[in-house]
SEMAR-600335 format. One record per residue (C-alpha): residue in one letter; x, y, z. Coordinates in steps of 0.25 Angstrom, whole numbers, padded with zeros to 4 digits, always signed. Layout:
residues N
aXYZ ...
This chain:
residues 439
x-0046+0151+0167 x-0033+0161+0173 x-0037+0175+0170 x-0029+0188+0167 x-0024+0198+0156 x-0030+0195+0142 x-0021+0204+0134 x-0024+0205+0118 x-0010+0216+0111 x-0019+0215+0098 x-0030+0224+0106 x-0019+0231+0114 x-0015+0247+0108 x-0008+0250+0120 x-0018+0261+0126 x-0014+0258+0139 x-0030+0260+0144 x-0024+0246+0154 x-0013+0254+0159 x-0021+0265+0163 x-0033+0259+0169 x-0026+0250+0176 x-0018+0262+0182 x-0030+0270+0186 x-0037+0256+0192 x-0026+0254+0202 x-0019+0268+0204 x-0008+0264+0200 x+0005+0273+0200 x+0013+0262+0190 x+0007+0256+0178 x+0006+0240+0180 x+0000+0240+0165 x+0007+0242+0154 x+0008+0241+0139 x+0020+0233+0132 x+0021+0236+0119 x+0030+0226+0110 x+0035+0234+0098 x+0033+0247+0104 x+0040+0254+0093 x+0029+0247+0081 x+0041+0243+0075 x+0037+0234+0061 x+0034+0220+0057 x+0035+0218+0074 x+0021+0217+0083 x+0018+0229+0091 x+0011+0224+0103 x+0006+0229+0115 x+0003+0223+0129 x-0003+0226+0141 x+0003+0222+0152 x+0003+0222+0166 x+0005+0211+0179 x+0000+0198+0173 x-0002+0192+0188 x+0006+0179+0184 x+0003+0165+0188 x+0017+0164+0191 x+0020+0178+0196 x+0035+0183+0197 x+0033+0195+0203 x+0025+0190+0215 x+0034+0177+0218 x+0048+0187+0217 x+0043+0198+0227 x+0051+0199+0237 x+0040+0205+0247 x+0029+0199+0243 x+0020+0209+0239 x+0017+0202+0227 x+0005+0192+0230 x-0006+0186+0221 x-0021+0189+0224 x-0030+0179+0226 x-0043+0181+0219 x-0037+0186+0205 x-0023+0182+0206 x-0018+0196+0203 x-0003+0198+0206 x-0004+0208+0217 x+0008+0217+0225 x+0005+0222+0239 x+0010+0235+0240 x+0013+0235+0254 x+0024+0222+0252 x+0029+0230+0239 x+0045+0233+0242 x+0046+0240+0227 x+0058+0229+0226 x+0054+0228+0211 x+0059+0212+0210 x+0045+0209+0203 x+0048+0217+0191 x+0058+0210+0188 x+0052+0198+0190 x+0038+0201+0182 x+0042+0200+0168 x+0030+0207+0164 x+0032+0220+0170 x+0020+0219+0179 x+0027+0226+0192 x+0029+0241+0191 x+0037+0248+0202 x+0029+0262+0209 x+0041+0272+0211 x+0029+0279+0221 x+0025+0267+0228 x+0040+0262+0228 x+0032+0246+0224 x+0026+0239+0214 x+0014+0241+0207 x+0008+0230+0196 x-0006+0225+0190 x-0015+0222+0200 x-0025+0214+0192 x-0035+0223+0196 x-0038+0212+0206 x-0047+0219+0216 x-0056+0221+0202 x-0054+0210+0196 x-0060+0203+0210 x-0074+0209+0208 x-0074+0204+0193 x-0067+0218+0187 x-0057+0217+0176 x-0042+0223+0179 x-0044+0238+0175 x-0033+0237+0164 x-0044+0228+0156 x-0055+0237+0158 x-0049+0247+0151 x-0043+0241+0139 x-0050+0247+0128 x-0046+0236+0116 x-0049+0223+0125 x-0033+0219+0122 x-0032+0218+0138 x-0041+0210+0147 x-0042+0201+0159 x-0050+0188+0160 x-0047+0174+0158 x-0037+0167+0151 x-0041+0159+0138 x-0037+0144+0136 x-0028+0146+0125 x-0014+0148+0127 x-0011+0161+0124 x-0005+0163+0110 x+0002+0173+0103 x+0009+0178+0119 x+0020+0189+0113 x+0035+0183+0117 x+0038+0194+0125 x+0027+0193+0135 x+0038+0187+0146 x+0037+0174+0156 x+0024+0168+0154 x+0026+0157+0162 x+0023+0166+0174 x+0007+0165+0169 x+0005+0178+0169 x-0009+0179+0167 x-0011+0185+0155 x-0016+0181+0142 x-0012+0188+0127 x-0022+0185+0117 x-0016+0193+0106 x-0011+0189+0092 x+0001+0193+0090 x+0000+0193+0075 x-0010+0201+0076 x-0006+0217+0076 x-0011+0225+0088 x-0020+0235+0088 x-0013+0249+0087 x-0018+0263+0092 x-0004+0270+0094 x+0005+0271+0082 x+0019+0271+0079 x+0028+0269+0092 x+0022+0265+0104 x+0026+0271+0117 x+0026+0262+0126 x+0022+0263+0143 x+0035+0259+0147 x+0049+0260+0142 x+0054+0248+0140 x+0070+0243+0144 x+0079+0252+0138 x+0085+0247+0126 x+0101+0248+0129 x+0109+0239+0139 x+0109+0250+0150 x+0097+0247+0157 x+0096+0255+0169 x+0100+0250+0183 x+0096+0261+0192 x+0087+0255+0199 x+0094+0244+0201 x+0106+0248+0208 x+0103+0246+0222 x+0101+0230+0216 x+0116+0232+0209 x+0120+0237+0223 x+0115+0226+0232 x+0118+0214+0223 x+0134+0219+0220 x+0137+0221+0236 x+0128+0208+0241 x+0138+0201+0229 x+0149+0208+0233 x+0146+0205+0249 x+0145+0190+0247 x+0157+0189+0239 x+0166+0196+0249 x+0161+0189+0259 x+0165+0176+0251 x+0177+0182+0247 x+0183+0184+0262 x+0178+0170+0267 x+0187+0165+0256 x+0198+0175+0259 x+0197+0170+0274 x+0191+0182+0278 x+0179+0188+0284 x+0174+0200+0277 x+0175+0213+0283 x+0162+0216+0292 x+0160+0230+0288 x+0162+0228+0271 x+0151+0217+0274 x+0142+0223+0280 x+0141+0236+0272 x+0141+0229+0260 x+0130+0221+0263 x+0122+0233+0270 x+0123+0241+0258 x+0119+0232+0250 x+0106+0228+0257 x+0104+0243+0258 x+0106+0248+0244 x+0097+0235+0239 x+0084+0241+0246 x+0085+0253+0237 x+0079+0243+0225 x+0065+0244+0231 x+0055+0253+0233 x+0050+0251+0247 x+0065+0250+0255 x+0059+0249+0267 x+0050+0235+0266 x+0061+0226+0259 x+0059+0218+0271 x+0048+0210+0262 x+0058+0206+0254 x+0062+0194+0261 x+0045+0190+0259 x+0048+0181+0248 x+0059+0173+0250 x+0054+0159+0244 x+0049+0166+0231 x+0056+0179+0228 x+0073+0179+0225 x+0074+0194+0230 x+0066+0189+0242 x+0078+0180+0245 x+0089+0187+0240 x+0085+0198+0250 x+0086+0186+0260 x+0098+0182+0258 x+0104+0196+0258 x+0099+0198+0272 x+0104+0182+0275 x+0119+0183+0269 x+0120+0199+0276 x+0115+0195+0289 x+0124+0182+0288 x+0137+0188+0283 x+0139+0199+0291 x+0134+0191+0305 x+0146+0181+0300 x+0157+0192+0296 x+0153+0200+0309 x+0155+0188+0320 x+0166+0181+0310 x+0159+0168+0308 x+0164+0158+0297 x+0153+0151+0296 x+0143+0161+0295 x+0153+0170+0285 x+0152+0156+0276 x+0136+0155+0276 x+0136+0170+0273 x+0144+0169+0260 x+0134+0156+0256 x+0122+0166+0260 x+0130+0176+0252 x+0131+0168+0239 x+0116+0163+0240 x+0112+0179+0243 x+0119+0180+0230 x+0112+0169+0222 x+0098+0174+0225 x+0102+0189+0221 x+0105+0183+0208 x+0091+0175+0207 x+0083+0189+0211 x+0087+0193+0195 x+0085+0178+0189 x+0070+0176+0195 x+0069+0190+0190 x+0075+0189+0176 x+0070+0174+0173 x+0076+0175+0160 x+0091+0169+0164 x+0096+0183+0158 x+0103+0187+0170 x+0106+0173+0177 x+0119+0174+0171 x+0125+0186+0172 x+0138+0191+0176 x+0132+0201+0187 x+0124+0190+0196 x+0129+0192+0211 x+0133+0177+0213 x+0145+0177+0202 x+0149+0191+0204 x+0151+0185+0220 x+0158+0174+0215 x+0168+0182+0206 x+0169+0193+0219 x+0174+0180+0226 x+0184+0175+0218 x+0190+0189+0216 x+0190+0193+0230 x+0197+0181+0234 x+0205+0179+0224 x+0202+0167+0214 x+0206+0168+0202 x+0200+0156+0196 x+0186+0158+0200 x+0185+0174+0196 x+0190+0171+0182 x+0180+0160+0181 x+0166+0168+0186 x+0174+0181+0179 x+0175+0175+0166 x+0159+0169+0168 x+0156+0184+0170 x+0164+0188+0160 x+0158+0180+0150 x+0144+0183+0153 x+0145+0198+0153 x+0151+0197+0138 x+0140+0187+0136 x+0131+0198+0139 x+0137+0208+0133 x+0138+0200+0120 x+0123+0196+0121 x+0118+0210+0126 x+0128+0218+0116 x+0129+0228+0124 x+0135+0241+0118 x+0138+0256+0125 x+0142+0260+0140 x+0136+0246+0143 x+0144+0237+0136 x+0158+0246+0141 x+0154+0245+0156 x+0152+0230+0156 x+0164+0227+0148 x+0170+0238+0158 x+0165+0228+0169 x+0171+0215+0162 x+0185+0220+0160 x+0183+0223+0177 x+0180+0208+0177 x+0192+0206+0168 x+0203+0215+0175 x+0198+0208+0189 x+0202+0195+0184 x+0216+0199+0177 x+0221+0207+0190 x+0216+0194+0199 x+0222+0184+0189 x+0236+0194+0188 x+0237+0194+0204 x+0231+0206+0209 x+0226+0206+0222 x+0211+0207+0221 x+0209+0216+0234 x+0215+0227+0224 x+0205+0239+0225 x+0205+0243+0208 x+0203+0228+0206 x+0194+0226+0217 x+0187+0239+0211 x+0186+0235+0197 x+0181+0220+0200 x+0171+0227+0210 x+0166+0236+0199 x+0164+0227+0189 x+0155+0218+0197 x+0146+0227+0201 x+0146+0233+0186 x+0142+0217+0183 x+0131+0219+0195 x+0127+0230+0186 x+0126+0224+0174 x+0117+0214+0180 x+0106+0222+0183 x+0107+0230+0167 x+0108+0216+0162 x+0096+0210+0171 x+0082+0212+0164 x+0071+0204+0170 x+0060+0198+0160 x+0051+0210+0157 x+0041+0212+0147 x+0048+0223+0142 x+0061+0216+0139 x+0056+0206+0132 x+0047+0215+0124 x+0060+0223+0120 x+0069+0210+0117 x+0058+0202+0108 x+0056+0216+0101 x+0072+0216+0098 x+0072+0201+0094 x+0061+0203+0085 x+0067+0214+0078 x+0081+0208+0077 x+0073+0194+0072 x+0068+0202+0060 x+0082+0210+0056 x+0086+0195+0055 x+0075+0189+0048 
């Protein structure tokens, strides 16, 4: 029989006794444990539950097949999901991917840090420490029942990645309760307006505008009949290959990155940014047609897999379609740069309807909604100058197109939220509550 967690919420008061022991086992300086509470606020006639949670070492691991480096590897005896430190670039791609919040980065350490199983324990026959110190027996480890596993929450995210973990709680039953009133819980959870914080994305904003805005021009001047100017190339592509390494903690080994091109997307999109650079500026430099036209099908590709890095991530379809995705932003840089009127108010109006879609659907209110309508009526202003015949090199078209692109980078990363145990406790919370004002 599979063995793993054993985790009963009726037995679970959210004394975090696992949290700590597990820190004090490994000296840890994050916490790779942690307690989700669902209806952290005890609000009535709903279930307050809590869970204890940490890397459920899945049969089909995310974490582990979309490292770029390969540190993540799976150990042989126990099958514990392990990190090796010394691969570890900090690049942060497997929290994305984990929908269970298992990786946590170490702002010391500059890397990540997660459950180890207590594997090197668990070899001589000694149960993970977290176990141990359980005082109401709702967590244990051990071997799996025959059983399907009934009564699984609907928020516990993705389990066809086997996680092995089995819940043998009743959710009709009420929990055990040691703290009253409102719970406070470990971790805050996603903040609850539309303005989700991008500060530590920027270096990504940065990187994925100027690779879009470097294959599109380079496009744009093959159709023009033109090779692109050598310098513009080059230090646009330099700086965004530069400012891109400023997203993980370890700068000076994202070398490992291209350890995992068959498995990891970020593994090959870092591949073939090095590919389409080296390609493009060898072509523009010596003037040769035929490389200039592999370096633009490079670019496009390059393009594609920058996308897919947030679809594997995301896993939902959330973010497949929106307007900010670096291939149709190129494609609308194209048609504006050279002219075609046909094909920018076709992809414009497809982005157009999608950010009011979104808009619709999200209901956005506040600076929030203003600076993306602020960023539609760029969109919408480009279009009537192009249509009424003014030249497209103009620099306050030029300008306001440019802005409102990046600000459609921007909103792609606010609006991107990978599956997360945490979101989806928020989102079933507020459907549940929104089901009983109907009912």
């Amino acid at each position: 029989m599979p063995e793993g967690f054993i985790f009963n919420h009726n037995k679970c008061v959210s004394c975090r006794a696992c949290t700590a022991a597990c820190i004090l086992e490994n000296g840890w300086t994050v916490s790779p444990r942690l307690i989700y509470t669902y209806n952290s606020n005890a609000i009535s006639a709903q279930p307050l539950v809590n869970i204890s949670l940490a890397c459920n070492h899945c049969k089909e691991a995310v974490c582990l097949t979309g490292c770029p480096t390969g540190s993540y590897f799976r150990e042989a005896v126990t099958g514990a999901i392990l990190v090796d430190d010394s691969k570890c670039i900090g690049c942060k791609y497997c929290q994305w991917n984990c929908p269970y919040d298992a990786p946590k980065f170490d702002s010391k350490k500059r890397i990540i840090g997660k459950c180890n199983l207590c594997y090197s324990g668990l070899i001589e026959d000694r149960l993970p420490a977290c176990t141990n110190a359980c005082p109401t027996g709702a967590l244990k480890f051990g071997e799996f029942s025959e059983a399907a596993p009934e009564n699984i929450p609907e928020w516990i995210p993705d389990k066809n990645l086997n996680p092995s973990i089995e819940f043998t709680g009743n959710m009709n039953v009420v929990p055990l309760r040691i703290i009253p009133g409102k719970i406070i819980e470990n971790e805050k959870n996603e903040p609850e307006n539309d303005e989700k914080s991008i500060t530590g994305e920027w270096s990504l904003i940065g990187f994925s505008f100027l690779s879009t805005l470097s294959v599109s021009s380079l496009i744009s001047s093959i159709i023009n009949g033109n090779f692109p100017n050598f310098i513009l190339l080059i230090s646009t592509i330099f700086l965004a290959g530069f400012i891109s390494i400023f997203h993980v903690g370890r700068a000076m080994g994202s070398w490992r990155s291209l350890a995992k091109l068959k498995t990891s997307p970020l593994s090959r999109e870092i591949a073939a940014f090095f590919i389409y650079s080296s390609v493009s500026l060898f072509a523009v430099f010596f003037e040769l047609p035929g490389f200039l036209i592999a370096s633009s099908v490079i670019g496009l590709i390059l393009l594609i897999l920058i996308d897919s890095v947030y679809i594997y991530a995301d896993r939902r379809n959330s973010i497949i379609t929106h307007s900010g995705q670096t291939f149709l932003s190129s494609l609308l840089i194209i048609s504006f740069f050279t002219g075609s009127e046909i094909p920018f108010i076709f992809i414009a109006l497809i982005k157009i309807v999608i950010s009011v879609f979104n808009l619709s659907v999200n209901r956005l209110t506040g600076s929030s909604f203003g600076i993306r309508f602020l960023r539609l009526a760029f969109l919408v202003v480009t279009g009537i100058s192009l249509i009424a015949g003014f030249s497209y090199h103009d620099p306050v078209i030029v300008t306001l197109f440019l802005t409102g692109e990046f600000l459609d980078r921007m909103f792609f990363y606010i609006d991107f939220n990978p599956m997360n145990i945490k979101i989806l406790i928020k989102n079933n919370l507020i459907f549940e509550k929104d089901e009983k004002k109907r009912g």
